[in-house]
C-alpha positions in Angstrom: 0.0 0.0 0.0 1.5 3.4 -0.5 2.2 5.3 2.9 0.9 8.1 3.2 3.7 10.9 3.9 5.1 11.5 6.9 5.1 15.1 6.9 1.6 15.6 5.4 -0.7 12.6 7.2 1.2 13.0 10.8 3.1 16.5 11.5 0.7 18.6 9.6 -1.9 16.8 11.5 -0.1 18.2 14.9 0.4 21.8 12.8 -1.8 24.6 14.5 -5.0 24.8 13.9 -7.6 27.2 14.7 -9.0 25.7 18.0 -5.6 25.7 19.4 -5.9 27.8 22.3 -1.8 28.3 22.1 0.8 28.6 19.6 4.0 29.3 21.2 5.3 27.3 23.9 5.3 30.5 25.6 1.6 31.2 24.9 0.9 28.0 26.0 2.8 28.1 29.4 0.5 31.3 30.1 -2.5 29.6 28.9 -1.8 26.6 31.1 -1.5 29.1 34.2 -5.1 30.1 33.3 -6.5 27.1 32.8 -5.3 24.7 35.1 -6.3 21.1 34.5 -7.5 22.1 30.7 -6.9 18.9 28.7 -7.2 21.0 25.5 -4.9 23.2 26.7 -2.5 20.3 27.4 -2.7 18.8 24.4 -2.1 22.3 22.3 1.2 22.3 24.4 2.0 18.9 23.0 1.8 20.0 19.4 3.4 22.9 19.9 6.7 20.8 21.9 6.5 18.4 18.9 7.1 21.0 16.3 9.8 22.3 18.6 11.2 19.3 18.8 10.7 18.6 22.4 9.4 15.1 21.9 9.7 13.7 25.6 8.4 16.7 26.6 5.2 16.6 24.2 4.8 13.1 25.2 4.1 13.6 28.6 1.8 16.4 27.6 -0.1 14.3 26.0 -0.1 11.9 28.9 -1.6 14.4 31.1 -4.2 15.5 28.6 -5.6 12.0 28.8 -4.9 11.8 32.7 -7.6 15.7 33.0 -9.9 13.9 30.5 -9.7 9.9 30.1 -12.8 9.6 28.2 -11.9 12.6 25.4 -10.5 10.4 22.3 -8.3 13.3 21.1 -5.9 12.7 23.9 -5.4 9.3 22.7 -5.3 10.3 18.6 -2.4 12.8 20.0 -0.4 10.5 21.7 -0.9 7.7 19.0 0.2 10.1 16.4 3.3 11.7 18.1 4.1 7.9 18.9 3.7 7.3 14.5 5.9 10.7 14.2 8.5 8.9 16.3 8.0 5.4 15.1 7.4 4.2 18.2 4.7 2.4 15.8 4.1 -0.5 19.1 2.9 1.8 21.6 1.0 4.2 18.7 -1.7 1.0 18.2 -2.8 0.9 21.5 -3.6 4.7 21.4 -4.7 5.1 18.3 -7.2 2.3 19.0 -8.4 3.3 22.4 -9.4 6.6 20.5 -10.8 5.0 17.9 -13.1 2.7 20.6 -13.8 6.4 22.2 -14.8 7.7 19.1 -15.3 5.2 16.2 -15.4 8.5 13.7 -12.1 9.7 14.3 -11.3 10.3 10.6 -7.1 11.1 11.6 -6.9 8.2 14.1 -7.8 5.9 11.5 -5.5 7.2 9.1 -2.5 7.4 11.4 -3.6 3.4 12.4 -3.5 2.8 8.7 0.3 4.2 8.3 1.3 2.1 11.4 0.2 -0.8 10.4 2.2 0.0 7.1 5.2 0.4 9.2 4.3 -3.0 11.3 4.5 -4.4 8.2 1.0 -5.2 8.8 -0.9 -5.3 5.2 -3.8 -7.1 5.8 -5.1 -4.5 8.4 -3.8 -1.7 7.0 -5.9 -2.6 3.8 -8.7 -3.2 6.2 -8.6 0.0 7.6 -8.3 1.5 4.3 -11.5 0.5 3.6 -13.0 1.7 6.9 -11.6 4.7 5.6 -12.5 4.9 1.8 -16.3 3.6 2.9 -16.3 6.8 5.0 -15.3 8.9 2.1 -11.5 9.2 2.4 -10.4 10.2 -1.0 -6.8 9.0 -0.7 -7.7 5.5 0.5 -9.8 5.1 -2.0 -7.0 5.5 -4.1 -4.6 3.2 -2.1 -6.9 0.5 -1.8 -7.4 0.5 -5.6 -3.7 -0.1 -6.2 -3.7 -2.8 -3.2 -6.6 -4.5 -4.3 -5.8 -4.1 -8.4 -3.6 -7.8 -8.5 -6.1 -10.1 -6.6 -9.7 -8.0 -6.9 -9.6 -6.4 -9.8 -13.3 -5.4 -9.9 -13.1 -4.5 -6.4 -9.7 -2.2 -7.4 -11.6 -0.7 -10.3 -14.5 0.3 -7.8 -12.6 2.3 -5.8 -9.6 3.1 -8.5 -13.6 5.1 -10.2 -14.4 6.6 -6.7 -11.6 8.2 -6.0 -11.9 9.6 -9.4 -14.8 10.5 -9.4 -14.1 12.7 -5.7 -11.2 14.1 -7.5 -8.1 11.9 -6.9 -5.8 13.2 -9.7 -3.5 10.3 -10.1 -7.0 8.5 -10.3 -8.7 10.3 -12.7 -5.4 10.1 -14.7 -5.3 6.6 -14.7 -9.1 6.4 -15.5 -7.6 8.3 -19.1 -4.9 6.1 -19.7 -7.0 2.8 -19.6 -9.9 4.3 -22.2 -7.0 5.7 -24.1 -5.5 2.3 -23.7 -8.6 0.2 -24.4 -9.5 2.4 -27.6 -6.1 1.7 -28.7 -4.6 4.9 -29.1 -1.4 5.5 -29.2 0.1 7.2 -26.0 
């Protein structure tokens, strides 16, 4: 299966986001003074110590998100993913699945399981959960479960290898082109 990238499925995941309450470790440190036992606060702080680089440091933010909230999935899809970012892939699955149990819609958590079970070598689930994902609309697993599927299930590749095009995929859609320009027999 093709992994996703690093960067763009995992550490642009953790990048700010609008609901961040803190950008700057700094900013977060004040907003942690404020809000004392915030989880969301907690896990801001995390993202913003990953992109720093203070990995140990985010980690155990992280931790103590889930410690001020044990039932809030997103402490859980946090952890998991700075686990992926580190390849720690082992402790990610436990994580990523408890947030997943938390919240069976967590869209990210499923696609960070998905590129740990590519780094556990694990194909079988990772095409399984690339279907959770592409029957829930993810455009880009639609795509990689084409190309997994495409040797053994052909029809099944095609179905998806359409659906993807069809949301948009461009390396879909282009490969939609080249097999009508292939089966009308043009030259190409």
């Amino acid at each position: 299966m093709i992994a996703r990238c690093l960067c763009g499925l995992l550490l642009c995941g953790l990048a700010a986001a609008p609901t961040f309450a803190c950008q700057t470790i700094s900013s977060c440190e004040a907003a942690m003074q404020r809000a004392q036992g915030d989880a969301a606060v907690r896990r801001d702080y995390g993202h913003v110590l990953m992109r720093s680089g203070n990995h140990e440091e985010a980690l155990e933010s992280f931790r103590q998100a889930i410690d001020l909230a044990p039932e809030d999935a997103r402490g859980y899809e946090a952890l998991g993913g700075a686990l992926a970012v580190l390849r720690d892939y082992a402790a990610a699955v436990p994580e990523l699945e408890r947030a997943l149990k938390l919240d069976p819609g967590a869209m990210q958590a499923l696609r960070v399981l998905q590129f740990v079970q590519e780094g556990l070598r694990q194909r079988e689930a990772a095409t399984d959960t690339a279907r959770r994902l592409a029957e829930r609309g993810d455009v880009i697993a639609m795509y990689d479960l084409a190309l997994v599927l495409a040797p053994s299930e052909p029809q099944q590749a095609a179905y998806w290898l359409r659906r993807a095009a069809e949301a948009g995929h461009v390396a879909a859609i282009d490969q939609m082109a080249l097999a009508r320009v292939d089966a009308a027999g043009w030259d190409h």
